[in-house]
C-alpha positions in Angstrom: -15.5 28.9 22.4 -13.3 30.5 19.7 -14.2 34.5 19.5 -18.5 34.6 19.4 -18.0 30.9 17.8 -18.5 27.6 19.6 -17.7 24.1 19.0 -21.2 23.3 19.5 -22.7 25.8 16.4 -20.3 24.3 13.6 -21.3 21.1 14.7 -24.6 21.9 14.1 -23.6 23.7 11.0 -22.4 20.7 9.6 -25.0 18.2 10.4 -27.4 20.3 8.5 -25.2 19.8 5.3 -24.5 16.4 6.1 -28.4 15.5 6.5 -29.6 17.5 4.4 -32.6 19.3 6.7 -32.6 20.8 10.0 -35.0 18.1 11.5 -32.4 15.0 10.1 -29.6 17.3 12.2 -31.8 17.1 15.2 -32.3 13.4 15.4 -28.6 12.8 14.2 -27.3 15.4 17.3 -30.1 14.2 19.5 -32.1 16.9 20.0 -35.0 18.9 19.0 -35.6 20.4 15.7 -36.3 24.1 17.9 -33.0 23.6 19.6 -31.3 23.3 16.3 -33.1 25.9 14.3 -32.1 28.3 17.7 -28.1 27.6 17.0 -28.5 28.6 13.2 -30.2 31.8 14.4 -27.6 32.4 17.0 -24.8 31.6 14.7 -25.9 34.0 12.0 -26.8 36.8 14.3 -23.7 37.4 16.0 -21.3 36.5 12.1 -23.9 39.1 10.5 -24.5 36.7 7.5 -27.0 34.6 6.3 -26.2 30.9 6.1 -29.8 29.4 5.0 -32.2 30.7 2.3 -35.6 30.3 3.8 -37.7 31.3 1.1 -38.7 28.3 -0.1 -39.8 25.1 2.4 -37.0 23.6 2.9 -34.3 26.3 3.9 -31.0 25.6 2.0 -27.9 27.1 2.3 -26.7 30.0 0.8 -23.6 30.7 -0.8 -21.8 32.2 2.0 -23.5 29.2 4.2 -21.4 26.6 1.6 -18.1 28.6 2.0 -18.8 28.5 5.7 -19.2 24.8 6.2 -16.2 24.2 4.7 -14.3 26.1 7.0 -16.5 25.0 10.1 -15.4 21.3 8.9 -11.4 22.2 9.3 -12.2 23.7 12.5 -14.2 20.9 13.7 -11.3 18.4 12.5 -8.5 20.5 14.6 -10.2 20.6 17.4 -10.4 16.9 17.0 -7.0 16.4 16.7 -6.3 18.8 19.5 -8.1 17.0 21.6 -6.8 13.4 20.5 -3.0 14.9 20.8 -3.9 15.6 24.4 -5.5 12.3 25.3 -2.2 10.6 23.6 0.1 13.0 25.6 -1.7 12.3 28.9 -0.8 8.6 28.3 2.6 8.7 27.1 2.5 9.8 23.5 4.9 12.1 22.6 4.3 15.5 21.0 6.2 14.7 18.2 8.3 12.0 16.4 11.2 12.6 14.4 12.9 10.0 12.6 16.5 10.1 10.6 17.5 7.9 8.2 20.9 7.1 6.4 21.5 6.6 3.0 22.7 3.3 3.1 19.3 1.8 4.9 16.5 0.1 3.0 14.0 1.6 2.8 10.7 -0.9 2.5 10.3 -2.2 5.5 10.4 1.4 7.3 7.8 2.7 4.6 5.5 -0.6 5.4 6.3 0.3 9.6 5.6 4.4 9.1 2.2 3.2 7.4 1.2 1.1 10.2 2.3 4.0 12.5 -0.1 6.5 11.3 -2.9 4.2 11.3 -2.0 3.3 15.0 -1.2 7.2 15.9 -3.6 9.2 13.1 -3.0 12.5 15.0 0.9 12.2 16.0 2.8 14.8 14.0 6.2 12.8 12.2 9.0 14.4 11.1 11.1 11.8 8.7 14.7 13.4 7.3 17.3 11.3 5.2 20.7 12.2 5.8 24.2 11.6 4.3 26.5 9.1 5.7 26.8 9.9 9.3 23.8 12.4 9.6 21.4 10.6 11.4 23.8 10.3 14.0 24.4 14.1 14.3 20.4 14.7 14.1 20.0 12.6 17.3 23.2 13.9 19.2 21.3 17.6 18.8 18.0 16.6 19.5 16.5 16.8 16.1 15.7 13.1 15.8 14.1 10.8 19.0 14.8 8.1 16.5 17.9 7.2 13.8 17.9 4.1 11.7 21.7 4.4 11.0 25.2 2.7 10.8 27.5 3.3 13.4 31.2 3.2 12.8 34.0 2.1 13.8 31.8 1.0 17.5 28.3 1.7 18.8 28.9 5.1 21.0 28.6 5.0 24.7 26.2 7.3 25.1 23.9 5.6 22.2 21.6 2.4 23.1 21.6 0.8 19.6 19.5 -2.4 18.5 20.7 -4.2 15.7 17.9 -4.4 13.1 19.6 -6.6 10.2 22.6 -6.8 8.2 23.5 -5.5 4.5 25.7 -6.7 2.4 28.1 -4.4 0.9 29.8 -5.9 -2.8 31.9 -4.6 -5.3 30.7 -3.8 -8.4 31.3 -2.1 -11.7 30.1 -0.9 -14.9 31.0 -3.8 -17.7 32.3 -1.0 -20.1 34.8 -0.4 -17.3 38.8 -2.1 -17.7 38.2 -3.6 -14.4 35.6 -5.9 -15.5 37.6 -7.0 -18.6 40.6 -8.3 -15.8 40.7 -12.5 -16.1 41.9 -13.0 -12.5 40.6 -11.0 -8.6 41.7 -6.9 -9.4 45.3 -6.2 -6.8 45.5 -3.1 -4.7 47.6 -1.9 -7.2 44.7 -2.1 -10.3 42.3 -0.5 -7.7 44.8 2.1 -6.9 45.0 3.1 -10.9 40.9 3.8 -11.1 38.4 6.1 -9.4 36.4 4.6 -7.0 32.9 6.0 -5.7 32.9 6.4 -2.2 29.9 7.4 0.3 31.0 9.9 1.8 30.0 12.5 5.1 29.2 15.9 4.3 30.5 17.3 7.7 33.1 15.3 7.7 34.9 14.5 4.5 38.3 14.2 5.9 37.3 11.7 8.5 37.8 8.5 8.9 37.1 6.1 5.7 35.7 2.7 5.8 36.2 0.5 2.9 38.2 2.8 0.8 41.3 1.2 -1.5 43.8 3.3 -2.8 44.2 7.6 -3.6 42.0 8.3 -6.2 38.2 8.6 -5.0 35.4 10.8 -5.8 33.0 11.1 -2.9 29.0 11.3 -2.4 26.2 12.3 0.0 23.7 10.7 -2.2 23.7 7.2 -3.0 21.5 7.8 -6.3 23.8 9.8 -7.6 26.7 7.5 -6.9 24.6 4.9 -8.7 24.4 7.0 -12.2 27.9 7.4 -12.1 28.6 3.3 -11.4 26.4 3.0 -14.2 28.1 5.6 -16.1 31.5 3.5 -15.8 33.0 6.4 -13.9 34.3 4.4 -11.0 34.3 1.0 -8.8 32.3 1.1 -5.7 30.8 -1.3 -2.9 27.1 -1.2 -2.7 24.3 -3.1 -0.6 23.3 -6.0 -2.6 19.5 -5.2 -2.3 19.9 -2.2 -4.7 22.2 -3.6 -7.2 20.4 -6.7 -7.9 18.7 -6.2 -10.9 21.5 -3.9 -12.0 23.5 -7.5 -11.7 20.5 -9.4 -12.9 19.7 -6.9 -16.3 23.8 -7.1 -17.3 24.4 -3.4 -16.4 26.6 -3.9 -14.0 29.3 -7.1 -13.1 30.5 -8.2 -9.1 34.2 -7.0 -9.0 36.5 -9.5 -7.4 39.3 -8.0 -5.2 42.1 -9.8 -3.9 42.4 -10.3 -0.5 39.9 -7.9 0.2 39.6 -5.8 4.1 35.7 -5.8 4.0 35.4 -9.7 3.4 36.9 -10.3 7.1 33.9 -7.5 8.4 30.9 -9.3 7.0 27.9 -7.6 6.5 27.2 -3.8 7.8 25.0 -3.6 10.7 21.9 -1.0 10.4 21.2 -0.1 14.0 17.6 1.9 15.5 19.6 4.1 17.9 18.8 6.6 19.9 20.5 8.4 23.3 20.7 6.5 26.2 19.1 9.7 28.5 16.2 10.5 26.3 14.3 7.4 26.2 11.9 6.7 23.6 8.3 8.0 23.8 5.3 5.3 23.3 4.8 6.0 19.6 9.1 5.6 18.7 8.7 2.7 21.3 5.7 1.2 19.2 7.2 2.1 16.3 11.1 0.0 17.0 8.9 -2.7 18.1 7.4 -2.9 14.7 10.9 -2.5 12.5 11.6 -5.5 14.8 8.8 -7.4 13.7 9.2 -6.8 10.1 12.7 -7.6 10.1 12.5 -10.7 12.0 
């Protein structure tokens, strides 16, 4: 019961609209047309309104009846969910998943597994955040985030039980307007060291440790969009997975930069990891859902 309301009266409330007559409602509800017709009465007795015209011989509802069954429908489809959310919960579903996301991780493959997630868990509430470089990490450490699909440099933490999902390759690249690409021979430390290069960089930290970076001069980026414009802009030099600057490579706008005897060649591609804290395990919808990335991935 909510207030004078009951579950029981929208129903009925509905099934009118939906069939049309108050009989129809009583064979779709399984029971009597008197039974029905009692419901109405009671339901527009204790609201004080009038939710069927009964003048002519079929009673149809009234204006305030229309505005009604609308809201009786929401009601209807929260207590629903309500009630699904608690049969999940008593088998394992957790109240809520919350997923992070770096910058640097494709994104199709998640987007195809989230799909399949709701259709698997239509009730479960999901939270989804992308972070700069490093912020999925944080969002886990505090408890914002069961889940983070997320680098992990330099090591996988202790306290973090990581599963590698796949690999990215990271290349160098650059605008073909910019003097790097017009070099004849791989580009030294020293040329590196004379132009800007974009750098992914985190927010909280950006005096931390740097991964990949050559030389003094570097302009730095929570957003890997925005680092993009500028590569295309022929602002800077940058590494950047290979599955987003494909057709950059493929349509001319942009050329592979080779480097002499380059750090990142010996490191091979960067590992994308679905992490989350060793002493908060995964609830049966995160569980469902890494088993799922894994799949896709394979």
């Amino acid at each position: 019961m909510i207030g004078s309301l009951t579950l029981d009266q929208l129903r009925v409330l509905v099934a009118i609209a939906d069939t049309g007559s108050f009989s129809a409602a009583g064979r779709k509800l399984g029971r009597v047309q008197s039974a029905i017709s009692q419901a109405v009465a009671t339901l527009e007795s204790v609201q004080g309104v009038a939710l069927f015209d009964r003048s002519e011989f079929r009673p149809a509802l009234t204006d305030v009846g229309r505005v009604l069954v609308g809201q009786a429908r929401t009601l209807l489809s929260g207590a629903a969910r309500f009630e699904a959310l608690a049969a999940g919960m008593r088998e394992g579903l957790e109240p809520e998943l919350a997923v992070a996301i770096d910058p640097l991780v494709p994104t199709a493959a998640f987007i195809d597994s989230l799909q399949a997630l709701r259709l698997e868990f239509p009730y479960l509430p999901v939270s989804f955040s992308t972070e700069g470089l490093g912020g999925a990490e944080r969002r886990l450490r505090r408890g914002d985030a069961a889940l983070a699909l997320c680098i992990l440099l330099p090591s996988v933490p202790d306290d973090v039980a990581a599963l590698p999902l796949l690999g990215i390759n990271l290349i160098p690249v650059v605008s073909p307007a910019h003097p790097l690409a017009g070099l004849d021979r791989p580009a030294t430390h020293v040329d590196l060291d004379e132009h800007i290069q974009l750098v992914l960089s985190d927010p909280a930290a950006p005096d931390g440790p740097s991964y990949g970076v050559i030389g003094t001069r570097a302009w730095r980026f929570v957003e890997l969009g925005r680092r993009l414009d500028f590569l295309l802009a022929g602002l800077g030099w940058c590494r950047m997975p290979e599955y987003l600057v494909m057709p950059h490579l493929a349509d001319g706008r942009l050329v592979s930069l080779a480097i002499e005897n380059d750090p990142a060649r010996a490191t091979g591609p960067l590992t994308i990891y679905a992490a989350h804290m060793r002493d908060r395990s995964l609830g049966r919808a995160g569980s469902w859902l890494l088993n799922d990335l894994q799949a896709r991935l394979a």
